[in-house]
NUFI-824878 format. One record per atom (N, C-alpha, C): residue number from 0; residue in three letters; atom name; y, x, z. Coordinates in steps of 0.02 Angstrom, whole numbers, plus 50000, padded with zeros to 5 digits. Atoms other than C-alpha are relative to their C-alpha. Example, Ala and Ser with C-alpha at 12.3 -4.5 7.8 and 13.67 -1.06 7.14 Angstrom:
2
+-----+------+------+-------+-------+-------+
:  nr : rest : atom :    c2 :    c1 :    c3 :
+-----+------+------+-------+-------+-------+
:   0 :  Ala :    N : 49941 : 50045 : 50000 :
:   0 :  Ala :   CA : 49775 : 50615 : 50390 :
:   0 :  Ala :    C : 50060 : 50045 : 50000 :
:   1 :  Ser :    N : 49941 : 49958 : 49997 :
:   1 :  Ser :   CA : 49947 : 50684 : 50357 :
:   1 :  Ser :    C : 50055 : 49961 : 50037 :
+-----+------+------+-------+-------+-------+
***
This chain:
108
+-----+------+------+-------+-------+-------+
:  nr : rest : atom :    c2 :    c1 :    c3 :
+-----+------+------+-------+-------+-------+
:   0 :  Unk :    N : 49992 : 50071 : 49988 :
:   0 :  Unk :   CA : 49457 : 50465 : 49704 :
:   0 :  Unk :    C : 49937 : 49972 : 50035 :
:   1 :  Unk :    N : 50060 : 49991 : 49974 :
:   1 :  Unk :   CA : 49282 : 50461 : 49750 :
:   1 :  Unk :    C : 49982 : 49980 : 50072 :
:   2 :  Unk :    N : 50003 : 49972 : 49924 :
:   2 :  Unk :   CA : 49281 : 50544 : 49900 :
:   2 :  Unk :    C : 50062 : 49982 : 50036 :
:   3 :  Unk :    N : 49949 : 50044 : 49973 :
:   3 :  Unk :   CA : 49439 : 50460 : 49959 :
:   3 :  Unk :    C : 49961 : 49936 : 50010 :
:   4 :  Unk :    N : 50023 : 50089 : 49988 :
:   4 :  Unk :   CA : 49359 : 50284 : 49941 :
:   4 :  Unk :    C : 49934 : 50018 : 50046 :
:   5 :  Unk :    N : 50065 : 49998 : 49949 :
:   5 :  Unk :   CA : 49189 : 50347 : 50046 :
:   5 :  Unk :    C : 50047 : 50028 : 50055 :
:   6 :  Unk :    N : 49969 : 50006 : 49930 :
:   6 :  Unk :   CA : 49312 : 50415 : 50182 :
:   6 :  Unk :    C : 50044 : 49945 : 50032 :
:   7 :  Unk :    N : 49948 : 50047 : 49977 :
:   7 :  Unk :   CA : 49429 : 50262 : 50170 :
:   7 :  Unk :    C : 49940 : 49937 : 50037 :
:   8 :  Unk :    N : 50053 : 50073 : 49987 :
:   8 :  Unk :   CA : 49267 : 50132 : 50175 :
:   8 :  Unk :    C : 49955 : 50031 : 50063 :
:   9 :  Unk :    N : 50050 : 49970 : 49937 :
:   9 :  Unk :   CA : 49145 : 50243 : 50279 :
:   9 :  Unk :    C : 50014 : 50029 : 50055 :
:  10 :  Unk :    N : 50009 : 49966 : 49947 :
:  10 :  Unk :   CA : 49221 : 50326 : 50387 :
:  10 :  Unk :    C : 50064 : 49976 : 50040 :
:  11 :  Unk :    N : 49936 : 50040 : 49953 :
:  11 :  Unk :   CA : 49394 : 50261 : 50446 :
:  11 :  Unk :    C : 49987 : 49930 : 50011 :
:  12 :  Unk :    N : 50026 : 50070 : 49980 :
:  12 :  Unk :   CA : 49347 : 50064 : 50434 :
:  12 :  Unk :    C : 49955 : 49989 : 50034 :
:  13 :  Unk :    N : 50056 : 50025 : 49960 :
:  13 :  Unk :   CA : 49190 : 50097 : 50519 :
:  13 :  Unk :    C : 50012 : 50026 : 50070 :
:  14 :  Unk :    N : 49987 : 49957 : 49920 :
:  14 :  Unk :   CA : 49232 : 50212 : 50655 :
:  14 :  Unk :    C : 50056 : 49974 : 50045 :
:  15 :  Unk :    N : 49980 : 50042 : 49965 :
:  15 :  Unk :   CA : 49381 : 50122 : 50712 :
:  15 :  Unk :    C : 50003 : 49918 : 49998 :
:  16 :  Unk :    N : 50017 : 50067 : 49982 :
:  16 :  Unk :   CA : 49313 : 49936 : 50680 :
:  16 :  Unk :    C : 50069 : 49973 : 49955 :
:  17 :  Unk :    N : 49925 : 50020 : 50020 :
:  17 :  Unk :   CA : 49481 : 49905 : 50576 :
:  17 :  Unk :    C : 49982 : 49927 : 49951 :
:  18 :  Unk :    N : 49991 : 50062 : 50045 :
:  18 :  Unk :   CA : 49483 : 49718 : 50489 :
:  18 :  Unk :    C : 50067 : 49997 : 49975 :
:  19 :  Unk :    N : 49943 : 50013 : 50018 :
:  19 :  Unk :   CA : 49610 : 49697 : 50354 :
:  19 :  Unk :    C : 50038 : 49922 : 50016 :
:  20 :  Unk :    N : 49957 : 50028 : 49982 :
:  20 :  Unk :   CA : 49745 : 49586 : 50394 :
:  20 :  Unk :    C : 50007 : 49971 : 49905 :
:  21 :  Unk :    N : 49992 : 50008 : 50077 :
:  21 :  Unk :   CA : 49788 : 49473 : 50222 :
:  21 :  Unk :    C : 50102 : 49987 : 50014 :
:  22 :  Unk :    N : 49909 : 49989 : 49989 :
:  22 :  Unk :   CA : 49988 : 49427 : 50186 :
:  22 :  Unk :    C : 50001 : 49944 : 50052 :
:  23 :  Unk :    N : 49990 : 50067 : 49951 :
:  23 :  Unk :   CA : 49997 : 49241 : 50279 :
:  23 :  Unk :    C : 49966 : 49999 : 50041 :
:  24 :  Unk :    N : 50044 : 50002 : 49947 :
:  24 :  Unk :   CA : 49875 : 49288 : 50400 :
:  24 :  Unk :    C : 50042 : 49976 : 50079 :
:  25 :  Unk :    N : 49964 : 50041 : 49936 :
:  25 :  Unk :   CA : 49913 : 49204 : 50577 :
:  25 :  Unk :    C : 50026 : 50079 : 50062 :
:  26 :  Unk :    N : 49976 : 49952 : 49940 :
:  26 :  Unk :   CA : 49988 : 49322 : 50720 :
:  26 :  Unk :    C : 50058 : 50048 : 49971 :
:  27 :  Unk :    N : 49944 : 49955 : 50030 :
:  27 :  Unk :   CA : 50112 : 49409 : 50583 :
:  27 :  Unk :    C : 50053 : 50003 : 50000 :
:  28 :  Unk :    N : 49926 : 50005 : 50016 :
:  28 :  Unk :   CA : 50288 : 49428 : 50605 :
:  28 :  Unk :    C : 50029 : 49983 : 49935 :
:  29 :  Unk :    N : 50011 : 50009 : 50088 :
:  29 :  Unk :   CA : 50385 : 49359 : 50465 :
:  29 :  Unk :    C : 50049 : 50040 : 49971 :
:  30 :  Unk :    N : 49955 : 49953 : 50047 :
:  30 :  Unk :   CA : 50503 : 49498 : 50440 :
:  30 :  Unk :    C : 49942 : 50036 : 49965 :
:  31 :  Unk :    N : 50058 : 49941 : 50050 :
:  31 :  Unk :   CA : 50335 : 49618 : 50394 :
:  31 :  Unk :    C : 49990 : 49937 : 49935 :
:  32 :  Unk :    N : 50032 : 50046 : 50042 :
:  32 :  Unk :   CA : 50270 : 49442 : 50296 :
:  32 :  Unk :    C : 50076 : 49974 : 49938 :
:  33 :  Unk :    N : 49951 : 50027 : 50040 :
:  33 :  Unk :   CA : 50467 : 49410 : 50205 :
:  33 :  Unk :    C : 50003 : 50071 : 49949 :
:  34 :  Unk :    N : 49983 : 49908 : 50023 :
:  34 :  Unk :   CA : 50470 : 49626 : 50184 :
:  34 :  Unk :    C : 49928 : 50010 : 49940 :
:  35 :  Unk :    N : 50044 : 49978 : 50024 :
:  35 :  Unk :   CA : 50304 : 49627 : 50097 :
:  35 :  Unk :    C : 49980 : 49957 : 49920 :
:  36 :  Unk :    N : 49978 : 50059 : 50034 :
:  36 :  Unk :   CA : 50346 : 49459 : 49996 :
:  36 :  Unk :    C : 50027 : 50035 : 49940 :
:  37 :  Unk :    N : 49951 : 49990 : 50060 :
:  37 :  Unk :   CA : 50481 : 49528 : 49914 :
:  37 :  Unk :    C : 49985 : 50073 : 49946 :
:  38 :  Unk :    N : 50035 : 49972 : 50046 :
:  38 :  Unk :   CA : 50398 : 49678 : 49854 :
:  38 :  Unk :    C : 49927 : 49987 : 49933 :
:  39 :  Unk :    N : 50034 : 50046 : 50050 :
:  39 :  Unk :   CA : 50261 : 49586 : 49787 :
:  39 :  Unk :    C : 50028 : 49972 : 49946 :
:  40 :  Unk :    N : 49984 : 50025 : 50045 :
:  40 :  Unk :   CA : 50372 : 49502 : 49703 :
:  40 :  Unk :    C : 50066 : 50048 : 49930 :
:  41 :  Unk :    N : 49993 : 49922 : 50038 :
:  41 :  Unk :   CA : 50458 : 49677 : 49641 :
:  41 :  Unk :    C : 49945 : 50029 : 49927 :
:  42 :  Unk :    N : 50076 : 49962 : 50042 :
:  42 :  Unk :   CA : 50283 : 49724 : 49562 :
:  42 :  Unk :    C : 49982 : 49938 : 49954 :
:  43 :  Unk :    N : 49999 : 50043 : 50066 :
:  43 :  Unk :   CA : 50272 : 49541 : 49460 :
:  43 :  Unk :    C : 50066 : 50008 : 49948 :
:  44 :  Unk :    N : 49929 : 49986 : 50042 :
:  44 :  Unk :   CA : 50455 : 49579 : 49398 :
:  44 :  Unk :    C : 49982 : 50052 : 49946 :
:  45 :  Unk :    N : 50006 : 49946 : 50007 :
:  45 :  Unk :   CA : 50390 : 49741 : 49359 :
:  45 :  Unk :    C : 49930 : 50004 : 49938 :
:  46 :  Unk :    N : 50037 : 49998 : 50064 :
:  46 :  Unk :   CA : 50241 : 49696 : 49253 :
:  46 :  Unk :    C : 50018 : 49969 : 49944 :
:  47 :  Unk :    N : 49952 : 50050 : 50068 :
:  47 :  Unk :   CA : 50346 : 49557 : 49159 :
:  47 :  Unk :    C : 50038 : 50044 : 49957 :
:  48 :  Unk :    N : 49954 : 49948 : 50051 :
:  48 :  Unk :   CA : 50453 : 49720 : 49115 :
:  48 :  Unk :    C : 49960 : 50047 : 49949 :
:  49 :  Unk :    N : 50045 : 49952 : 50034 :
:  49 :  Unk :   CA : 50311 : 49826 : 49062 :
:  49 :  Unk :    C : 49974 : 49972 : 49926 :
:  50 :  Unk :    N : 50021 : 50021 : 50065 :
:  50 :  Unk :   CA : 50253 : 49696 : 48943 :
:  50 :  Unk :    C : 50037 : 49986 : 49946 :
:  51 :  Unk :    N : 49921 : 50021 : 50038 :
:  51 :  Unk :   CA : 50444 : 49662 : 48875 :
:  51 :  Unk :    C : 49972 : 50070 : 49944 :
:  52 :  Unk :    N : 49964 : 49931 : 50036 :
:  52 :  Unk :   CA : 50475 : 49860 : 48854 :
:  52 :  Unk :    C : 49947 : 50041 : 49992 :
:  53 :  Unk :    N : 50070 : 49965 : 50012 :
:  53 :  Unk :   CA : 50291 : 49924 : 48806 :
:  53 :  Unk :    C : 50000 : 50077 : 50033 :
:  54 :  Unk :    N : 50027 : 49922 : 50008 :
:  54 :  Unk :   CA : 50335 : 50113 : 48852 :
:  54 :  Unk :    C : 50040 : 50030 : 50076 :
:  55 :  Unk :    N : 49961 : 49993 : 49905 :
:  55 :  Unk :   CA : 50396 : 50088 : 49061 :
:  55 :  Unk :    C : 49940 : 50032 : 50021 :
:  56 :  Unk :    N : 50029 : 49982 : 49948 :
:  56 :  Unk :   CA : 50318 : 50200 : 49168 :
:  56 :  Unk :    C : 49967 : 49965 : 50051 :
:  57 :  Unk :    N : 50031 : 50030 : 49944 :
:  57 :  Unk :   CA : 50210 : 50156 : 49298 :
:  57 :  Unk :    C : 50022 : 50030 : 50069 :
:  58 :  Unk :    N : 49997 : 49928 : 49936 :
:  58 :  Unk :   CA : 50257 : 50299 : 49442 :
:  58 :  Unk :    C : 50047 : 49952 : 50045 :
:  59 :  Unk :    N : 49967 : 50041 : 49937 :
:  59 :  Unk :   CA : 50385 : 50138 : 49500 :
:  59 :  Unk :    C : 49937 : 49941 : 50029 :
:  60 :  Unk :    N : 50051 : 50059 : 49972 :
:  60 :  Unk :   CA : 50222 : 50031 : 49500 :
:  60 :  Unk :    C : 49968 : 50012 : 50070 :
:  61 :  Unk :    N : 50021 : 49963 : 49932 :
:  61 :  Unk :   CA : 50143 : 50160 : 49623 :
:  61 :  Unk :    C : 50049 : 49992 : 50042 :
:  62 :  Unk :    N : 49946 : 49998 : 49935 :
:  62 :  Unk :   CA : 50292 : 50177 : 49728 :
:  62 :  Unk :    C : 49994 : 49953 : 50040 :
:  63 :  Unk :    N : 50006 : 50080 : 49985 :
:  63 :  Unk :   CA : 50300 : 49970 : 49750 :
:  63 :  Unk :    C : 49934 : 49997 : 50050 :
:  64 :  Unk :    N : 50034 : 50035 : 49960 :
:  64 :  Unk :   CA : 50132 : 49974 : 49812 :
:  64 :  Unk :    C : 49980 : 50039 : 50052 :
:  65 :  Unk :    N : 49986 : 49951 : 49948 :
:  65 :  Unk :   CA : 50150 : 50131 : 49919 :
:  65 :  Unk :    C : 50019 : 49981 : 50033 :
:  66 :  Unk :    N : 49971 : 50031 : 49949 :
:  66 :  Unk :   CA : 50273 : 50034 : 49991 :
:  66 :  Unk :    C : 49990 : 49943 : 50034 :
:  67 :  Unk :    N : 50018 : 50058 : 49945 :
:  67 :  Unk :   CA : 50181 : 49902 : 50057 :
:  67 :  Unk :    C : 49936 : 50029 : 50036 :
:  68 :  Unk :    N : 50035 : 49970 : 49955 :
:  68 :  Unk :   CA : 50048 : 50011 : 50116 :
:  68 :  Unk :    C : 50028 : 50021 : 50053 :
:  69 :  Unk :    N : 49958 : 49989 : 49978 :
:  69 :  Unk :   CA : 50177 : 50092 : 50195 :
:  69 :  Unk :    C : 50046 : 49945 : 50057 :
:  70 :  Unk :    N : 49966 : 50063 : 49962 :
:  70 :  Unk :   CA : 50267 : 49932 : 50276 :
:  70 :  Unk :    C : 49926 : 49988 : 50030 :
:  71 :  Unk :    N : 50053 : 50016 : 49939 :
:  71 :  Unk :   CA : 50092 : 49881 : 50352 :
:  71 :  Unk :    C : 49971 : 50061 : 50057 :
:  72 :  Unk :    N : 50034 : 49967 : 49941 :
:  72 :  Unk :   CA : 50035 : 50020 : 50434 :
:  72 :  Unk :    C : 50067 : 50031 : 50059 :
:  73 :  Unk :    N : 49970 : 50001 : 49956 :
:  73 :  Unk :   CA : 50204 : 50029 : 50511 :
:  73 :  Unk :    C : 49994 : 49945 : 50055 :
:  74 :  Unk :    N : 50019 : 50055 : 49975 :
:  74 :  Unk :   CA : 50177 : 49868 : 50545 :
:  74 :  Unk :    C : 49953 : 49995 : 50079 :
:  75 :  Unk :    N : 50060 : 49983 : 49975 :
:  75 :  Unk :   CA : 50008 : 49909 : 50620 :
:  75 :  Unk :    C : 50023 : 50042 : 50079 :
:  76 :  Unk :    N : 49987 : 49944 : 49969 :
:  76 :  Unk :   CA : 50077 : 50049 : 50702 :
:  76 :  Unk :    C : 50050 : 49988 : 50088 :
:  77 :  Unk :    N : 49950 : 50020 : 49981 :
:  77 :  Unk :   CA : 50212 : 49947 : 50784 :
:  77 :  Unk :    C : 49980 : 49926 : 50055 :
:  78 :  Unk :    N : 50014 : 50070 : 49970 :
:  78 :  Unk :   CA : 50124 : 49785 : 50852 :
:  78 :  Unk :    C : 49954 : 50013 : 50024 :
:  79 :  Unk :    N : 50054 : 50026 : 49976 :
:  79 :  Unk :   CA : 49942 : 49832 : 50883 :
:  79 :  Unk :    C : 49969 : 50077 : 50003 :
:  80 :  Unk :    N : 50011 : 49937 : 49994 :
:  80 :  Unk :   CA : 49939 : 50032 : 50920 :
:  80 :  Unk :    C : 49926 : 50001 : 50007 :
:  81 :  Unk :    N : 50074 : 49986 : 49972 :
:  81 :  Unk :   CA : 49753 : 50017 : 51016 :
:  81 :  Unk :    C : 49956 : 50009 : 49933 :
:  82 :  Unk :    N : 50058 : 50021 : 50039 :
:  82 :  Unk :   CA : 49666 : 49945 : 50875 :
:  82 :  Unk :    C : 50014 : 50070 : 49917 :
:  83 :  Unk :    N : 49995 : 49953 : 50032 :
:  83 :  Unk :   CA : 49728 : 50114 : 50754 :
:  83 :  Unk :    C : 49985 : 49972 : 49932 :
:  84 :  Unk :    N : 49998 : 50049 : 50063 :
:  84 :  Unk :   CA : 49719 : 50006 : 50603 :
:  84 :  Unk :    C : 50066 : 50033 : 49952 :
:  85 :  Unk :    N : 49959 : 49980 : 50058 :
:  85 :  Unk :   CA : 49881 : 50093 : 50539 :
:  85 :  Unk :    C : 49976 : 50069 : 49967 :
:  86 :  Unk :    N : 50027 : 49928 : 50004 :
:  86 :  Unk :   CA : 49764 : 50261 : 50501 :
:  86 :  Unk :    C : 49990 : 49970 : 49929 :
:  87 :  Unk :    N : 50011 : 50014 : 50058 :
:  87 :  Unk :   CA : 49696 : 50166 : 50345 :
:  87 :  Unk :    C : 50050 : 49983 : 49982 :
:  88 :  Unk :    N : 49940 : 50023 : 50027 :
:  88 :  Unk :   CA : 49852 : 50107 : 50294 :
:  88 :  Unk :    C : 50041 : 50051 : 49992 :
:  89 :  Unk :    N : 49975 : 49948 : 50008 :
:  89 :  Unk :   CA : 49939 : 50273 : 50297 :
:  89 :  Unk :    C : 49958 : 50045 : 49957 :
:  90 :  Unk :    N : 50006 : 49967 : 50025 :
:  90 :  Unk :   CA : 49807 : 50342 : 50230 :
:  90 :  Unk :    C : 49985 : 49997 : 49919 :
:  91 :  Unk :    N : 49973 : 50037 : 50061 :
:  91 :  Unk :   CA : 49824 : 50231 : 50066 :
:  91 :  Unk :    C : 50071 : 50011 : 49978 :
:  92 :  Unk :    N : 49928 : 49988 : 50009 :
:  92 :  Unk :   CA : 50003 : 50279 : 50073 :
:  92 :  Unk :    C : 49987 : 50066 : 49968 :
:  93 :  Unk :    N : 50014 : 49923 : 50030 :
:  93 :  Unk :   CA : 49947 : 50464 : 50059 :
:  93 :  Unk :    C : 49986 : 50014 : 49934 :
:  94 :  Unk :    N : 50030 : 49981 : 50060 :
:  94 :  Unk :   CA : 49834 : 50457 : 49915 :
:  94 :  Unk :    C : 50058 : 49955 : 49953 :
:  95 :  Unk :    N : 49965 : 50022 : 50054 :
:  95 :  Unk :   CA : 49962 : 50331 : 49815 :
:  95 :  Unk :    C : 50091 : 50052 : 49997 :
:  96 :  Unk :    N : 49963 : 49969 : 49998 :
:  96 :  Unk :   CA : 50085 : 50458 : 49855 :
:  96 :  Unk :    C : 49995 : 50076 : 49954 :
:  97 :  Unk :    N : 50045 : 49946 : 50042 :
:  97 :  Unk :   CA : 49971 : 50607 : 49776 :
:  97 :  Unk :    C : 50022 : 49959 : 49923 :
:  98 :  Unk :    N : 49994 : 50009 : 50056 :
:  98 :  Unk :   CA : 49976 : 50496 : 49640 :
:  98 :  Unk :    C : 50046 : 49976 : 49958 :
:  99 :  Unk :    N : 49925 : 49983 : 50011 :
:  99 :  Unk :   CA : 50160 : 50469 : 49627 :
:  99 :  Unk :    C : 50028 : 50060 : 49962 :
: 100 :  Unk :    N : 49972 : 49942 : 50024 :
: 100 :  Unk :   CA : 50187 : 50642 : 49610 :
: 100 :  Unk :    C : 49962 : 50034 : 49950 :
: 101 :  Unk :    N : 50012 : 49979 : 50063 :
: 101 :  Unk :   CA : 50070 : 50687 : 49480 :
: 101 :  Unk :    C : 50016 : 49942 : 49931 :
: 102 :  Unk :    N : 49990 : 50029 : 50060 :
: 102 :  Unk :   CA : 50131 : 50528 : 49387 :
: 102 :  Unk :    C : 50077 : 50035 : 49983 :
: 103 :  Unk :    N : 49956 : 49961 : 50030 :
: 103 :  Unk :   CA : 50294 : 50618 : 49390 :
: 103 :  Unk :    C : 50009 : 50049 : 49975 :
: 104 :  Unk :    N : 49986 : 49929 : 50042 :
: 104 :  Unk :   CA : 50246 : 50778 : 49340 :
: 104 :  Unk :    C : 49957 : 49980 : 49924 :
: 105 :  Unk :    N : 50041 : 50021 : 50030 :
: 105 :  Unk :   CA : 50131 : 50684 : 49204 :
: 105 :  Unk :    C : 50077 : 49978 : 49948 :
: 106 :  Unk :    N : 49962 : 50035 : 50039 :
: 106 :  Unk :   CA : 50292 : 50583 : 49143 :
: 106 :  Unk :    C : 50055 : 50040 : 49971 :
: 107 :  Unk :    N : 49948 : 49945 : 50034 :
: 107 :  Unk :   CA : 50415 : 50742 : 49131 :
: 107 :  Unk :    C : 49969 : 50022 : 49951 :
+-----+------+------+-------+-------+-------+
***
């Protein structure tokens, strides 16, 4: 985890200059900004359930926010190729994807 966060901070954000983008930020389409909404609002549903039913998995919590890593760096990928901004964003997809699959082999 470590060494993921010194290649995510040091070496991809610096080398290609990448500034995060927030959700209402100006220049955003609002299908990415309605698509990213509604998962957000997936992942409050989702803790309201956790605190109902004390013994819910998390591995859908990861997924949720996989999938908005995932939706931006398409995003990224899709509107503003030069600036390679979807590299960190995919590569946040990756590692919450690593950790998908050991929450599933964790939860079997």
């Amino acid at each position: 985890m470590v060494l993921f966060f010194c290649i995510r901070e040091f070496y991809v954000k610096k080398r290609f200059k990448i500034k995060h983008k927030g959700l209402l930020d100006e220049g955003r389409k609002k299908i990415y900004i309605a698509m990213e909404s509604i998962i957000y609002l997936l992942i409050i549903f989702w803790i309201f359930l956790q605190a109902k039913f004390q013994s819910v998995s998390p591995v859908l919590m990861i997924l949720l926010f996989g999938g908005i890593f995932l939706l931006r760096g398409i995003e990224e990928w899709r509107e503003d190729k030069p600036s390679k901004a979807y590299y960190h964003e995919w590569l946040l997809f990756a590692l919450l994807s690593i950790l998908f699959i050991i929450g599933l082999k964790i939860d079997l």
